[in-house]
Residue, then its C-alpha position, 0 to 999 in steps of 0.5 A: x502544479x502538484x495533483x492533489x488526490x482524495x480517498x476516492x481517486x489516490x493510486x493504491x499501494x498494496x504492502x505485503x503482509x503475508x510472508x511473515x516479514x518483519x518490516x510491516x505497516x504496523x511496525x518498521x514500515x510506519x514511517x513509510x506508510x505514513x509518508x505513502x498515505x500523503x499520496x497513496x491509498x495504503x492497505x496492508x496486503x493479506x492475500x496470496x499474490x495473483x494476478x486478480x489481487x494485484x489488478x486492485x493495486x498501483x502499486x506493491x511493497 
């Protein structure tokens, strides 16, 4: 059986977006994340990495 998620339980998968990477959900990564987000709640991650933001997080690209 697969599990199935919804907006409200998906494990959340930060991508980083603060090192002026060129590999960003907006650009090379939309395949990626268009993949992610069929199981994955995807947000772009614009804060500096401590431990506190990376709490919110599943996990991190």
């Amino acid at each position: 059986m697969i599990k199935q998620f919804s907006t409200q339980n998906s494990p959340v998968a930060f991508v980083d977006a603060t090192h002026n990477n060129f590999l960003m959900l907006g650009g090379r990564y939309t395949p990626f994340g268009q993949v992610l987000k069929a199981g994955y709640t995807v947000n772009a991650s614009n804060s500096r990495f401590t431990l506190a933001h990376l709490e919110r997080a599943d996990i991190t690209f």
